[in-house]
C-alpha positions as CSV (number, residue, x, y, z in Angstrom):
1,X,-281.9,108.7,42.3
2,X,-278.8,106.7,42.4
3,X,-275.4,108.9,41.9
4,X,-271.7,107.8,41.7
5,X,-269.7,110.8,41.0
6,X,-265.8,110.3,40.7
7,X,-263.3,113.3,40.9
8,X,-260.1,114.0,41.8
9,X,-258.8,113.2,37.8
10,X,-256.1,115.8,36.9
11,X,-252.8,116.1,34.9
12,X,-249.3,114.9,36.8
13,X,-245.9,113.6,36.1
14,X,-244.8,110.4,36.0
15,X,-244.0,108.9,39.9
16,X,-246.5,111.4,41.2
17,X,-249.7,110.8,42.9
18,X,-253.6,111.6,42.4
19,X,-256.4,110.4,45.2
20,X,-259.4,109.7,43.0
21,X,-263.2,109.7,44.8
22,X,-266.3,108.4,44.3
23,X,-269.4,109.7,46.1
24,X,-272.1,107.4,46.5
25,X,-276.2,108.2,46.9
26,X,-279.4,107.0,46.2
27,X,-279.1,103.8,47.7
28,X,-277.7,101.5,50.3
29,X,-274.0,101.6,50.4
30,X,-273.3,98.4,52.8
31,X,-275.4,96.7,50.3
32,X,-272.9,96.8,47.4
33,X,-269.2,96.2,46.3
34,X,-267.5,99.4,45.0
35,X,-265.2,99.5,42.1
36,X,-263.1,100.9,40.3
37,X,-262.0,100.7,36.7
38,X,-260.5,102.4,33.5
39,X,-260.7,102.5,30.2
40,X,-258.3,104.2,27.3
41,X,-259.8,104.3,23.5
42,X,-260.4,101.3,21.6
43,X,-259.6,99.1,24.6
44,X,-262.0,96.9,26.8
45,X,-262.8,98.8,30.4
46,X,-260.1,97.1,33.0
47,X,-260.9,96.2,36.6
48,X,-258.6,97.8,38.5
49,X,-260.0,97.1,42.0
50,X,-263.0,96.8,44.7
51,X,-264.0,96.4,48.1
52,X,-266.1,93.0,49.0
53,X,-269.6,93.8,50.2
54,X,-269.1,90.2,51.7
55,X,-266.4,90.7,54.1
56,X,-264.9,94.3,52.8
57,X,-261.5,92.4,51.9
58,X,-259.9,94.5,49.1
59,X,-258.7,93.7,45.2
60,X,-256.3,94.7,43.1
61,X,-255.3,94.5,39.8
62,X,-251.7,93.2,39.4
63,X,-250.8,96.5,36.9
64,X,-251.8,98.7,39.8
65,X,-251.0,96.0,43.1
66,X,-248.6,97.9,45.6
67,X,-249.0,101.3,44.0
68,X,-253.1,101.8,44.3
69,X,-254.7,101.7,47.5
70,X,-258.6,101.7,47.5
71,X,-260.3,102.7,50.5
72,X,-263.9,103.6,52.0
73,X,-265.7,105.9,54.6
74,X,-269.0,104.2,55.0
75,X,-270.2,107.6,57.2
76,X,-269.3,109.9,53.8
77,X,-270.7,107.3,51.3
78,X,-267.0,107.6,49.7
79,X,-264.8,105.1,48.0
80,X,-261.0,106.6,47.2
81,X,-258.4,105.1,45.0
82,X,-255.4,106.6,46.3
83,X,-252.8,106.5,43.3
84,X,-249.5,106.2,43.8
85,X,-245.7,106.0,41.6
86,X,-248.4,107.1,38.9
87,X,-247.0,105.1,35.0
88,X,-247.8,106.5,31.8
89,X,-249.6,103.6,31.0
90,X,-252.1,103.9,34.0
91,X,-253.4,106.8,31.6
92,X,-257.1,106.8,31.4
93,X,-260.9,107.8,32.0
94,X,-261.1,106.2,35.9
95,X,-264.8,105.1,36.7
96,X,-266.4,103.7,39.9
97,X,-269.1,101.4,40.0
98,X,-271.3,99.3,42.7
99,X,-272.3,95.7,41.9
100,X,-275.1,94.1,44.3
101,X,-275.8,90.5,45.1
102,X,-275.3,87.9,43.7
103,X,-272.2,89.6,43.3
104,X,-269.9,90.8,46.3
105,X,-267.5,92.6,43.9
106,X,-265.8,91.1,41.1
107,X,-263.1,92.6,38.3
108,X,-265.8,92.1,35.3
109,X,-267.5,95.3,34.4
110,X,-270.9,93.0,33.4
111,X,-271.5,92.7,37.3
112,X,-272.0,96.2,38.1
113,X,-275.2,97.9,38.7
114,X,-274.3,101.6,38.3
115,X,-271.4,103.6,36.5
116,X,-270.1,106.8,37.5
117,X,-269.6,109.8,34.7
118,X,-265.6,108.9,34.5
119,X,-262.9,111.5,35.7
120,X,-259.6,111.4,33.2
121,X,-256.4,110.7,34.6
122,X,-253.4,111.4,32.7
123,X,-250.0,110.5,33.5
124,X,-246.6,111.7,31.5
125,X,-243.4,111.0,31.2
């Protein structure tokens, strides 16, 4: 069966830090691009970076580039989003996703083959 479960989601201040995970199973980790995206209520879910299966190049999101770091230990089946100078506005329900070919990653939710349950970051100010 194929799991991605994210944790890591908590409650902090604003200009602290959260490291977000996403274990992988069920199925061939090299063979996909790993993402991750958030979504607040009554907004569209938001790309907010991914890992190429192509050439493992990473993405970011301009709202989160310099502060978010997104990394991966293909031994663990793990993708992290390491979260840092954490915004009020980066406030949301954080998912991970892999996408297969003919995607190698991409920002759009529609190329994704499997979603994660969500873990809720919240960030105050």
């Amino acid at each position: 069966e194929v799991q991605l479960v994210e944790s890591g989601g908590g409650l902090v201040q604003a200009g602290e830090s959260l490291r977000l995970s996403c274990a992988v199973s069920g199925f061939t980790f090299d063979d996909y691009a790993i993402g991750w995206f958030r979504q607040v209520p009554g907004k569209e879910r938001e790309g907010v970076s991914f890992i190429s299966s192509s050439d493992g190049r990473t993405y970011y999101a301009d709202s989160v580039k310099g502060r978010f770091t997104i990394s991966s230990d293909n031994a663990k089946n793990t993708v992290d989003l390491q979260m840092n100078t954490l915004k009020p506005e980066d406030t949301a329900v954080y998912y991970c996703a892999a996408a297969s070919l003919p995607y190698s990653g991409s920002y759009y939710p529609g190329h994704y083959d499997y979603w994660g349950q969500g873990t809720q970051v919240t960030v105050s100010s």
